[in-house]
C-alpha positions, 0 to 999 in steps of 0.5 A: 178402601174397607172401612175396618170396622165393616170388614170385621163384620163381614170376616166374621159372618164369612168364617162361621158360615156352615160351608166354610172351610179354614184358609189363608188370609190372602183365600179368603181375600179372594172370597169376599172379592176384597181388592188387592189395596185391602190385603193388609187391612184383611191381614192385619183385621185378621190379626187383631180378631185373633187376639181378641180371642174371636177367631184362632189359626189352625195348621198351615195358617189357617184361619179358624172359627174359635170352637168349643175344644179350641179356647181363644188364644188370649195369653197374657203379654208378659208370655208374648216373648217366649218360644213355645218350641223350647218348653219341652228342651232339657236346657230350657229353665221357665216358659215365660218372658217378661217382655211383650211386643210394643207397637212402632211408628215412625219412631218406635219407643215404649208405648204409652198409657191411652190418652184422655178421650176428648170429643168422640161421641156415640154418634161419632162411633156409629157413623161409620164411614165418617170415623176412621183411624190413623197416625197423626204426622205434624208439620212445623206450621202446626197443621199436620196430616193423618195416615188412615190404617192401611192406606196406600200411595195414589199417583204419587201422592198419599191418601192422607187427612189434611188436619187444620191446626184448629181441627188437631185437638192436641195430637203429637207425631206419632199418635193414633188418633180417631179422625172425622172426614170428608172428601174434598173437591177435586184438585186443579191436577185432574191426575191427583185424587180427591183430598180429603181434609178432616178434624181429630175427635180423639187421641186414641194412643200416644206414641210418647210422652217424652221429648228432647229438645234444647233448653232456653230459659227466657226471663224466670222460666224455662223453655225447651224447643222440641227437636225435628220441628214437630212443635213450632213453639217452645215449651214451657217447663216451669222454673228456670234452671231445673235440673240446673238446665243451662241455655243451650242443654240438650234435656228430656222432658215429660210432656205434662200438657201437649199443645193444642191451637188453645193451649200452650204445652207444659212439660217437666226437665226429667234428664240434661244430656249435656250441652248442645254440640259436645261429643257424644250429646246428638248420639245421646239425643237420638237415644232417648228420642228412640226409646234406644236401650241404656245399659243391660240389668245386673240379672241379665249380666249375671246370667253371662257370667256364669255362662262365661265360667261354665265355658271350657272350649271343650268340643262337648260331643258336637261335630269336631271341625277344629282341624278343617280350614275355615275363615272369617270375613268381616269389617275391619272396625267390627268387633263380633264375628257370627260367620265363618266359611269352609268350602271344598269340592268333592268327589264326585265334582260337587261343591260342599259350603260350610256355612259355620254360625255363633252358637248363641243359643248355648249361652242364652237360656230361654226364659233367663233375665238374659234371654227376656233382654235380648227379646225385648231388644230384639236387635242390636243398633248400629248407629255411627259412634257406637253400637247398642248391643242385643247381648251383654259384650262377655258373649257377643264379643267373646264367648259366641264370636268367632275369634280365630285360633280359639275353639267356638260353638257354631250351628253349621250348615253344610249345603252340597251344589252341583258344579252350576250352583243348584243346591241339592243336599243340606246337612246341618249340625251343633259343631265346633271349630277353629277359625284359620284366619280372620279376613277383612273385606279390604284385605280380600279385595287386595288378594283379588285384585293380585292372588300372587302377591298373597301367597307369601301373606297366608297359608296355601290351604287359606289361599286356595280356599279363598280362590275357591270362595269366589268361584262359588260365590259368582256361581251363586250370584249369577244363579241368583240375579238369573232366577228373578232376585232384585238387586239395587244399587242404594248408597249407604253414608258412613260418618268418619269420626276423629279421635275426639268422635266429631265428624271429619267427613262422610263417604258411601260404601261400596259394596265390593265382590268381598261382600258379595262372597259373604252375601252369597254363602249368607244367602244360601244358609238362610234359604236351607235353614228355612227350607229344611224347617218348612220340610219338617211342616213346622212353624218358624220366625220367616222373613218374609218380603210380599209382593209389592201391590199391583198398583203401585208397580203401575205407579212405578211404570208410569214414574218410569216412564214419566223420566223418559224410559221405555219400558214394559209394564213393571209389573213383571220382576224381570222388567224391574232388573232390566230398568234398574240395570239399565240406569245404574250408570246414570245420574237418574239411578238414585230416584229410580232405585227409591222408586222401586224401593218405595214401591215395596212393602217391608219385609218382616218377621212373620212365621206367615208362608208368604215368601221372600219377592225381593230374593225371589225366594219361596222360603226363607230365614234369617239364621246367620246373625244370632248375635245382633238378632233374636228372630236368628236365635229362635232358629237355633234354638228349633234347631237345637230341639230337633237335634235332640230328637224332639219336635219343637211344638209351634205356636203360630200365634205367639211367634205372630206376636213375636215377628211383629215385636221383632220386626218394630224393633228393627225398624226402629233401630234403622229409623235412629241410625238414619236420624243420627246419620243425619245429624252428624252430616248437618253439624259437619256442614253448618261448618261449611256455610259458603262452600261449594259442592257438585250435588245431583237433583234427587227430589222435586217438589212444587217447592223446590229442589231436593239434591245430594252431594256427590262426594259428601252425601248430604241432602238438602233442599234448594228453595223454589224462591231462590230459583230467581232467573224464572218463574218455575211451575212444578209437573206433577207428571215429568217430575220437574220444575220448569221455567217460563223460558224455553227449555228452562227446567230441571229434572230428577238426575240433573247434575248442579252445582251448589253451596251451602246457604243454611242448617237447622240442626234441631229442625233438621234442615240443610238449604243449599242455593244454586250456583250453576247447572253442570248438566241437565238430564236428557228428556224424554224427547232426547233433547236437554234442558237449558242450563239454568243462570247463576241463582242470583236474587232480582226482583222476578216473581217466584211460586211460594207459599211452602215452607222455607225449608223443608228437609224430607224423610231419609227416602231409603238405602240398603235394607239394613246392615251389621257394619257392611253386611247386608240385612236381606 
């Protein structure tokens, strides 16, 4: 792995040579003979030089020397959030945006003030290869783990610093931290890497300084008990009851000194939430451990009123599609409807999809108090008792949505196939219609299922355009899955709610042939949008998905292969889909799924040509969703400019700045719907101590057991030391635990039979135990395992030395999602 510092150098001294010509990141990767693990150091070294105003992107996103006539792009933050686009459009009110992009870790939240240098000395920063930089991960022990800039996943295991507790100075979860390291002997797996173990010289960055947790005053002082386990001692925060704090509040504090192996921290109560396990307090919590916005300013307010009053429904020169029969699919709990779809075949036999999009951009002006708070919230959050919008309610749930039998603004995409699905014309327009009907994905499902008992419920126009949706749509996916597109078959839980919002039970979605019309013609449009905007040699928000690295699709093979699979190199796509084809009706699907998920790298905003691998797409968008994203919104507003006649200017940089803004956010917002999903299912379940549930094996650690519900998706961890018929060793290699006795193991896939034995909800903790194994996976030899006894206690001796519990990361899922559409 390139150390970043040397690598600045050597990109450097690469671009100012005389025989250099601009290329692209990823050519001049190859120049240097870089490895393909140090593509995103090179990207992101790249990045970072820009900023500096040391090099600077020419056309077609070319790296550049900085020249004399090309002064360094060093504009100030507070421009980073507007579109330079729109500078030059008669709608357009200022070219500045009080927002700027932040930086995001696990939890993203407002970036704080540096940190107090500690013991990094000069020596320290010319040792070069003994100083790296990474974000410091804690453990509940104290000890925790830092993840060098740009490091990849070895054999299964990370390149990680283990950092003792004496060695971690005062460094939080989250931070960026300078670490001096060494490496480490080999371990006793000779298939494992070399560890490396280090200490911290310096708190470079801190992720927050701000915490929730609960309060529990002890004598005359106050204490708070962090959330998540990040701190295993309380801190102190002065006086009992401030803020009139009682035992069992949930708080936010400001960490006023963090806690080190020398010192205890000190923090100061600065919120009380409310008490720990009424309604609403967990919701409350995660808000303000993400960093999640509160209500939007009285500016950006004001600007939606009088949106709201200048709007007329009058059709205002655009295309009149009113009359045309046109339709609304969506949830049945949601409250903002940003698509609707006309279809027709004409005359010569072709297909034309319309592909009919909210019009935010007519209601947000650019540079407005509105628009500088969609930027700064780039998305709208999802989470399971309430969702935080990215637009005031007057225009996400009125004036842009897409209410049936009301006259709504929309960016339309009318995109022409032949009979076989190919597309081969793309028309697109500022138009206004007239929803017919608004549809729920349910209600679809039932005219599927029995077209004739519809025929009496809706209008003939209606329901033949509704036969006709699900032709093409079929058309379209088979077209899709053919050409290389990567589907998995994540769950997705969603928290059911009683009237009172406390959690009456969980379920996973199923992603049904509604969904999938919807999901196609979603497609389709963010792919001609895309298309049309490269066609026009302009720089746009993408959303861009890269190849995975090639080591981790051998890592994946051999993962694969590991479970008792046959395959060929998963390097190539169409393996992929074979694999995952051929597990999706077996209990291994859902690690193989999370294996090939882990295997990916993210996909982002960027206006980089790079592509979509997932969709198997060379150029793609997202324009479909304005309402819920502002990378959408950017694309209507290009759109907006070039339908005027004019040709929006891009800035690559800025929209870099941008993505990477946009891009934290949404990571962000998935990272606290996950947390709180979480949250709710262990509160459901610490109700249900002793009961039993069937649960399949998901992860094995040298620990214990990772398993999920089968009918209640929750997962927890059965305890290496209540596995107590055997002594149980882990295989790295097979995945597995396994016992002395012959056949005596268990795998991933295995299907048991558990109960619930614990729950930590602040430390996020679920125990199960093991009541009996209902069916034990196949191995590679094709025989089974031995079913394991009933996980009664005896005196046989078990492998320790973990902690008791230890609830892992959410290990996936679907991309994301507005209230069952997926996020691609």
């Amino acid at each position: 792995m390139q150390e970043e510092n040397s690598l600045e150098q050597q990109v450097l001294l690469h671009v100012a040579r005389s025989e250099y010509h601009p290329v692209k990141p990823r050519v001049i990767a190859k120049q240097l003979g870089l490895p393909d693990e140090d593509r995103p150091v090179l990207r992101k070294t790249i990045k970072r030089l820009i900023k500096q105003g040391k090099l600077a992107w020419g056309e077609r996103h070319h790296v550049r020397a900085v020249s004399a006539e090309s002064p360094p792009a060093s504009r100030s933050a507070s421009n980073a959030g507007a579109l330079p686009e729109l500078e030059s459009s008669p709608t357009s009110e200022s070219a500045g945006s009080s927002s700027s992009p932040m930086r995001a870790e696990r939890k993203e939240k407002p970036k704080q003030p540096k940190a107090d240098k500690k013991q990094l000395t000069a020596q320290d920063r010319g040792a070069g290869k003994s100083i790296v930089t990474g974000t410091y991960k804690s453990t509940s022990k104290g000890y925790g783990f830092v993840r060098p800039t740009g490091t990849e996943i070895q054999k299964g295991r990370t390149e990680d610093i283990y950092i003792p507790l004496r060695q971690a100075l005062d460094a939080a979860d989250g931070d960026l931290v300078a670490v001096r390291v060494r490496r480490e002997k080999p371990g006793a797996d000779p298939n494992e890497p070399p560890r490396k173990r280090g200490e911290v010289v310096e708190v470079l960055e801190r992720d927050t300084h701000q915490f929730v947790g609960t309060y529990v005053p002890r004598a005359e002082a106050g204490f708070v008990l962090i959330d998540g386990g990040i701190y295993p001692q309380p801190i102190y925060v002065g006086d009992a009851g401030a803020k009139n704090a009682m035992t069992g509040d949930k708080v936010v504090i400001e960490m006023v000194r963090f806690p080190s192996h020398k010192f205890a921290g000190e923090g100061v109560v600065i919120e009380v939430l409310g008490k720990r396990g009424e309604p609403g307090v967990d919701t409350l919590s995660i808000i303000r451990e993400y960093g999640l916005p509160d209500d939007f300013s009285e500016e950006s307010l004001e600007v939606a009123r009088t949106q709201a009053e200048k709007f007329d429904e009058s059709v205002e020169g655009r295309l009149d599609l009113t009359a045309e029969t046109i339709i609304t699919i969506d949830p049945k709990d949601a409250r903002d409807f940003d698509d609707a779809i006309s279809l027709e075949r004409i005359e010569n036999g072709h297909w034309r999809l319309g592909v009919h999009i909210a019009d935010v951009s007519h209601f947000v002006p650019p540079g407005s108090a509105l628009d500088d708070e969609a930027l700064d919230r780039a998305t709208s959050v999802y989470l399971p008792d309430r969702v935080i919008p990215m637009l005031p309610e007057i225009i996400s749930n009125n004036l842009a949505s897409l209410q049936p039998d009301r006259v709504r603004y929309t960016k339309t995409a009318f995109i022409e196939f032949t009979p076989d699905g190919a597309p081969v014309a793309t028309d697109l327009h500022s138009a206004a219609i007239r929803s017919k009907r608004r549809f729920t994905y349910e209600e679809v499902d039932e005219y599927l299922a029995d077209r004739e008992a519809w025929r009496e419920k809706i209008t003939p126009p209606v329901h033949d355009l509704l036969a006709r949706m699900h032709e093409l749509a079929m058309i379209l996916r088979r077209r899709r899955l053919d050409g290389g597109a990567i589907e998995l078959t994540l769950p997705e839980v969603k928290i059911d709610l009683d009237n009172q919002g406390r959690v009456a039970g969980a379920h996973t979605v199923k992603h049904t042939e509604s969904h999938q019309i919807i999901e196609e013609f979603m497609l389709a449009a963010n792919t001609a949008v895309a298309e049309h905007l490269r066609d026009k040699e302009l720089n746009f928000l993408r959303r861009v998905h890269e190849p995975p690295m090639r080591r981790k699709l051998q890592q994946l093979t051999t993962f694969v292969r590991d479970l008792g699979f046959e395959c060929e190199s998963l390097e190539s796509r169409f393996e992929i889909k074979r694999i995952v084809a051929e597990v999706e009706k077996r209990p291994e699907r859902h690690a193989v799924n999370y294996a090939v998920l882990r295997s990916m790298q993210k996909a982002v905003y960027s206006p980089m040509d790079e592509g979509h691998y997932a969709l198997a797409s060379e150029c793609y968008c997202h324009f479909t969703s304005p309402i819920r994203r502002y990378p959408d919104l950017t694309i209507h507003r290009q759109l907006a400019v070039l339908f005027s006649g004019k040709r929006p200017p891009g800035d690559f940089q800025q929209l870099e700045l941008m993505g990477e803004h946009c891009s934290e956010r949404e990571q962000r917002a998935e990272a606290a719907e996950r947390e709180l999903t979480k949250i709710k299912l262990l509160d459901y379940m610490s109700k249900r101590i002793g009961q039993e549930m069937d649960a399949v094996v998901t992860g094995v650690e040298e620990y214990g057991l990772f398993v999920q519900g089968t009918d209640l998706p929750a997962e927890g961890l059965i305890h290496i030391s209540s596995l107590s018929d055997d002594y149980y060793q882990y295989e790295s290699r097979t995945h597995s635990l396994t016992g002395r006795r012959a056949g005596n193991a268990f795998r991933l896939g295995d299907l048991v039979r558990v109960v619930i034995v614990h729950v930590d909800i602040d430390r996020r903790e679920l125990d199960f135990r093991l009541v009996r194994t209902v069916h034990h996976r196949a191995t590679s030899d094709g025989n089974e395992s031995k079913p394991s006894k009933d996980g009664k206690q005896s005196d046989t001796p078990q492998r320790g030395g973990k902690p008791k519990s230890k609830t892992r990361k959410p290990t996936g899922g679907r991309s994301g999602k507005k209230q069952g559409k997926r996020r691609r």
